[in-house]
Backbone and ligand atoms as CSV (ligand in chain L), in Angstrom:
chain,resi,resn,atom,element,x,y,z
A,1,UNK,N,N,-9.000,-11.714,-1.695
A,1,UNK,CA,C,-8.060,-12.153,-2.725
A,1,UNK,C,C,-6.721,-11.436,-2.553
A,2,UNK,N,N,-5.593,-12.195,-2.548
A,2,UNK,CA,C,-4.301,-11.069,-2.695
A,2,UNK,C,C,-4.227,-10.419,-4.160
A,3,UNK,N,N,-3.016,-9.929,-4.067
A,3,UNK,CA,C,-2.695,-8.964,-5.213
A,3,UNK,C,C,-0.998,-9.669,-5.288
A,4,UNK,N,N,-0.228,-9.398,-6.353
A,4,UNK,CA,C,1.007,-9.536,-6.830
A,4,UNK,C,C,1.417,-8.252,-7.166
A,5,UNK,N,N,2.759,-7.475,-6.392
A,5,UNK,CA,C,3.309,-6.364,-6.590
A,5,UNK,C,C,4.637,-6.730,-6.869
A,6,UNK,N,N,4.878,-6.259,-8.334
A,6,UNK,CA,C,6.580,-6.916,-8.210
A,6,UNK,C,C,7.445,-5.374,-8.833
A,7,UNK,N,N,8.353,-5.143,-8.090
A,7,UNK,CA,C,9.271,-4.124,-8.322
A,7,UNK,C,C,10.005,-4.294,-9.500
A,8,UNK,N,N,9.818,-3.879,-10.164
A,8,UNK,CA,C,10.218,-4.457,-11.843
A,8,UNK,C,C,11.862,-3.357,-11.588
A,9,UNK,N,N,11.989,-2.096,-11.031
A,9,UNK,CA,C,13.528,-1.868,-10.599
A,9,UNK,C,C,14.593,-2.559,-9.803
A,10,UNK,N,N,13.804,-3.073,-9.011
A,10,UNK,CA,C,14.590,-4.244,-7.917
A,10,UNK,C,C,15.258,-5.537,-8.590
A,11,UNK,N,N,13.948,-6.092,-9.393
A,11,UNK,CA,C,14.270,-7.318,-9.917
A,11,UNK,C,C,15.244,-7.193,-11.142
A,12,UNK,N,N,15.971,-9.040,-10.445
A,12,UNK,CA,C,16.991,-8.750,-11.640
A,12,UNK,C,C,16.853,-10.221,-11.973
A,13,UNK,N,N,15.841,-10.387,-12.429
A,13,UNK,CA,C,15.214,-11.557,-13.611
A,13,UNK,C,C,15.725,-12.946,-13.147
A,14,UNK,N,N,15.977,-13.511,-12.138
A,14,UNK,CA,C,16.707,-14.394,-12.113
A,14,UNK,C,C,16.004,-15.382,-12.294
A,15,UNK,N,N,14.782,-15.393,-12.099
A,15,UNK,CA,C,13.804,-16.655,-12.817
A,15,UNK,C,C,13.368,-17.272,-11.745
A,16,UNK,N,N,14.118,-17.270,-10.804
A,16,UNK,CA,C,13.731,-17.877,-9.373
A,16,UNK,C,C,11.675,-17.922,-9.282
A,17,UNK,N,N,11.234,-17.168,-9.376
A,17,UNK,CA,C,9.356,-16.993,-9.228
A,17,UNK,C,C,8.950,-17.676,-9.775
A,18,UNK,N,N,9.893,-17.572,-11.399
A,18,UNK,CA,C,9.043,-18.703,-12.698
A,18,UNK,C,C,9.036,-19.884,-11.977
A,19,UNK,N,N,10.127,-20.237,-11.075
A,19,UNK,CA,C,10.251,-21.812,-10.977
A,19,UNK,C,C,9.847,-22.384,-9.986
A,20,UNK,N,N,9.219,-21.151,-8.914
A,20,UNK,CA,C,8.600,-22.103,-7.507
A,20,UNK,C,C,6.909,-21.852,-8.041
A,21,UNK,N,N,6.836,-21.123,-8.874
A,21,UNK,CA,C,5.386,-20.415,-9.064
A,21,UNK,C,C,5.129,-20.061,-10.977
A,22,UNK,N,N,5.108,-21.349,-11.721
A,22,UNK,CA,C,5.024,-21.069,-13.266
A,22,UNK,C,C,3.605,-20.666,-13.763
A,23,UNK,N,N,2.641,-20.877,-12.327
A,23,UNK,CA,C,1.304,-20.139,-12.885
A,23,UNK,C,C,1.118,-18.621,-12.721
A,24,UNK,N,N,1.627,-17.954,-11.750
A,24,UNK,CA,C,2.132,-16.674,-11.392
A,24,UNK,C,C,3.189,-15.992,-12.394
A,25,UNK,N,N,3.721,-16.410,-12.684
A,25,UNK,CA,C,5.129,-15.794,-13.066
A,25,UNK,C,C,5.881,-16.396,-14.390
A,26,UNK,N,N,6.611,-15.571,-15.207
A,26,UNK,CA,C,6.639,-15.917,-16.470
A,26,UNK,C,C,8.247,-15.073,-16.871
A,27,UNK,N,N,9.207,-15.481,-17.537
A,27,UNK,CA,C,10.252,-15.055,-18.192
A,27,UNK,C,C,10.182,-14.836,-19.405
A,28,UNK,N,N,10.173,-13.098,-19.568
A,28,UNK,CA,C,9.971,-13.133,-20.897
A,28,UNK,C,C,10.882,-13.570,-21.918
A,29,UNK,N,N,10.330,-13.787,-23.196
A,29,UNK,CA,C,11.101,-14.765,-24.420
A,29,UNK,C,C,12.364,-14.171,-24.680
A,30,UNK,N,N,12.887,-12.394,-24.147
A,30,UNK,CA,C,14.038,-12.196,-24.415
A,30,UNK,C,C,15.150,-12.003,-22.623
A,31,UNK,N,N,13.866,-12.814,-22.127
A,31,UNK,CA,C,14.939,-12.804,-20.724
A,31,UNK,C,C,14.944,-11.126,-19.837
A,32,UNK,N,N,14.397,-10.156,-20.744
A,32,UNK,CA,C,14.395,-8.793,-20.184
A,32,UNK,C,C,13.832,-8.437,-18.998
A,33,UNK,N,N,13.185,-8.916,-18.887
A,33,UNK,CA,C,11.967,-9.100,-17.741
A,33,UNK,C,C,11.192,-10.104,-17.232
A,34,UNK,N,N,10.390,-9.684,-15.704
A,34,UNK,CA,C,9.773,-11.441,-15.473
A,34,UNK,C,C,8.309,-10.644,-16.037
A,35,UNK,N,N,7.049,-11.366,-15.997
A,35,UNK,CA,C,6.082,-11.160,-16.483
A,35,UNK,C,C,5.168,-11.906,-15.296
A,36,UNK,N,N,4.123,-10.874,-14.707
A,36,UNK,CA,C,3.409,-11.343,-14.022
A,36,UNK,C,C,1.890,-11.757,-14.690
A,37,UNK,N,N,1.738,-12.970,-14.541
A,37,UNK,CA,C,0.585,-13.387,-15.218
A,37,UNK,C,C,-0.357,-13.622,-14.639
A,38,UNK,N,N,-0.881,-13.201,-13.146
A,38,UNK,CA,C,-1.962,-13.392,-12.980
A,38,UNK,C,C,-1.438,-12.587,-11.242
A,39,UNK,N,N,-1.752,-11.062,-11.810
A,39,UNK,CA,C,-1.866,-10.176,-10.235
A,39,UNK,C,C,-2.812,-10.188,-9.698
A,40,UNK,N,N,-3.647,-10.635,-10.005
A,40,UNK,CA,C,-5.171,-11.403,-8.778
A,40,UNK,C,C,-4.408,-12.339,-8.554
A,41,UNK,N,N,-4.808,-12.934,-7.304
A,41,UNK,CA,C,-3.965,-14.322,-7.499
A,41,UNK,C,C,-4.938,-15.494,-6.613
A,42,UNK,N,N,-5.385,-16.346,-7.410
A,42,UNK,CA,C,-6.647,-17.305,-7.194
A,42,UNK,C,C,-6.166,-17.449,-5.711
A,43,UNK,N,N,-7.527,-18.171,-4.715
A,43,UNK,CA,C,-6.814,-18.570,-3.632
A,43,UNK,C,C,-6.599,-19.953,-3.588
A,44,UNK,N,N,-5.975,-20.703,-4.550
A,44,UNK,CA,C,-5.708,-22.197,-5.068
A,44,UNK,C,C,-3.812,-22.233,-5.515
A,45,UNK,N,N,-3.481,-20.676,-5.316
A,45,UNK,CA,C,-2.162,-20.333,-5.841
A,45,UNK,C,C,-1.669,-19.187,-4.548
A,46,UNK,N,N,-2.591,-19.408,-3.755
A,46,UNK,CA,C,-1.908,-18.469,-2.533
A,46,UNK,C,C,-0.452,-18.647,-2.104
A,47,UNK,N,N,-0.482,-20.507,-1.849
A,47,UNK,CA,C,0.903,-21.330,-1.657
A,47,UNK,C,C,2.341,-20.806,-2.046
A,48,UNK,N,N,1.608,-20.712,-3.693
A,48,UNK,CA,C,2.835,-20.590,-4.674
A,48,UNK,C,C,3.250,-18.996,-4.463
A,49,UNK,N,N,2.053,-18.493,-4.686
A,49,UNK,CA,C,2.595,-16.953,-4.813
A,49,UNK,C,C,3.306,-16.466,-3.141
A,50,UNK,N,N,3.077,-17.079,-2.125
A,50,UNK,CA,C,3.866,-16.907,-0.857
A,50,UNK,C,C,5.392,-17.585,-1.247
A,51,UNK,N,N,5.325,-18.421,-1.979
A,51,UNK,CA,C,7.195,-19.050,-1.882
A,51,UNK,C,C,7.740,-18.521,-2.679
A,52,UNK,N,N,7.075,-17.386,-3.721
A,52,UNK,CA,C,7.703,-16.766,-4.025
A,52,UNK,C,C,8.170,-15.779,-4.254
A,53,UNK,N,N,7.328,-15.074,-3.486
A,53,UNK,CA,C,7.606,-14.073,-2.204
A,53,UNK,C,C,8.999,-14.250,-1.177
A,54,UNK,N,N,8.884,-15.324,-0.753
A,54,UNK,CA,C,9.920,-16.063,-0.343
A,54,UNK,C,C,11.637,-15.789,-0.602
A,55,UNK,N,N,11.167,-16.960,-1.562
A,55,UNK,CA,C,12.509,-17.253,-2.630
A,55,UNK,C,C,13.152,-16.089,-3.774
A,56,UNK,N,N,12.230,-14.883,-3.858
A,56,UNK,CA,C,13.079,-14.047,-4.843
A,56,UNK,C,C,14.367,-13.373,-3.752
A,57,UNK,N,N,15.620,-13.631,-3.903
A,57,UNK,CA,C,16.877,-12.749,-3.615
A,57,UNK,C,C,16.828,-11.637,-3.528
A,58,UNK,N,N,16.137,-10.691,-4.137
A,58,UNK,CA,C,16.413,-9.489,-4.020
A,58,UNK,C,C,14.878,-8.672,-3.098
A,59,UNK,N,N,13.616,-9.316,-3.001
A,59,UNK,CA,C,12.435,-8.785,-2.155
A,59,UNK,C,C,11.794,-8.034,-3.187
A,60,UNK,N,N,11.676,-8.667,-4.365
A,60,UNK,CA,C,11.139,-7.241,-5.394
A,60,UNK,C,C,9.894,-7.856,-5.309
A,61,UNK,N,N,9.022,-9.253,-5.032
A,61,UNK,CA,C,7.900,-9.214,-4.404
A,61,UNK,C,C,7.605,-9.210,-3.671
A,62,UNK,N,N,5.989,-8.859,-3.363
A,62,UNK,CA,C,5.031,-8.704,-2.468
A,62,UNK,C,C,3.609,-9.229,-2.297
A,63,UNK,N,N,3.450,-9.974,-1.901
A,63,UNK,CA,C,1.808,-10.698,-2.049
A,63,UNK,C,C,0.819,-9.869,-0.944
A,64,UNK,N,N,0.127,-9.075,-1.532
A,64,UNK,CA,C,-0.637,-8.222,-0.351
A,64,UNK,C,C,-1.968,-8.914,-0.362
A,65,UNK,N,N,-2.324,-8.953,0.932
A,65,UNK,CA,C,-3.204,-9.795,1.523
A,65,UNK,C,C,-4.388,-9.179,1.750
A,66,UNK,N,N,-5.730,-8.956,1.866
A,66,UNK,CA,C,-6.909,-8.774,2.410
A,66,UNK,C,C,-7.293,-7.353,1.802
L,1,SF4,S1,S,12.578,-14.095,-8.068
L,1,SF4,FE1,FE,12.666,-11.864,-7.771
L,1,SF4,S2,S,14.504,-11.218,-8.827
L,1,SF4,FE2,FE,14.034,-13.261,-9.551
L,1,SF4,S3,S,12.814,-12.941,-11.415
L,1,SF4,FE3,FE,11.375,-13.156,-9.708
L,1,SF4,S4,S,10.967,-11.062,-9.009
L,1,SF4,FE4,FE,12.817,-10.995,-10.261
């Protein structure tokens, strides 16, 4: 199973995760932070949680593998 490591100093909320990956990843209601909702991460959401790995600008995630 992977894991979800997100640098909560790095990140600068841009929402980008929420939107390639809304089962993973979550904006909280005051925008302060992203919210990781599921750091196991099924292997049915491997996809998602790799693009957005991807797609965050700044590298504050990490999907660790095995
Ligand atoms: S994509 Fe990166 S910078 Fe943007 S909210 Fe997600 S973790 Fe933070």
């Amino acid at each position: 199973m992977a894991t979800i490591e997100l640098d909560h100093a790095v990140c600068i909320v841009s929402g980008m995760c929420a939107s390639v990956a809304p089962s993973l990843f979550r904006v909280a209601d005051d925008s302060s932070e992203i919210i990781v909702l599921q750091a196991n991460v099924p292997d049915d959401l491997l996809d998602e949680a790799m693009n957005a790995e991807v797609c965050c600008p700044v590298e504050a995630i990490q999907v660790v593998t095995g």
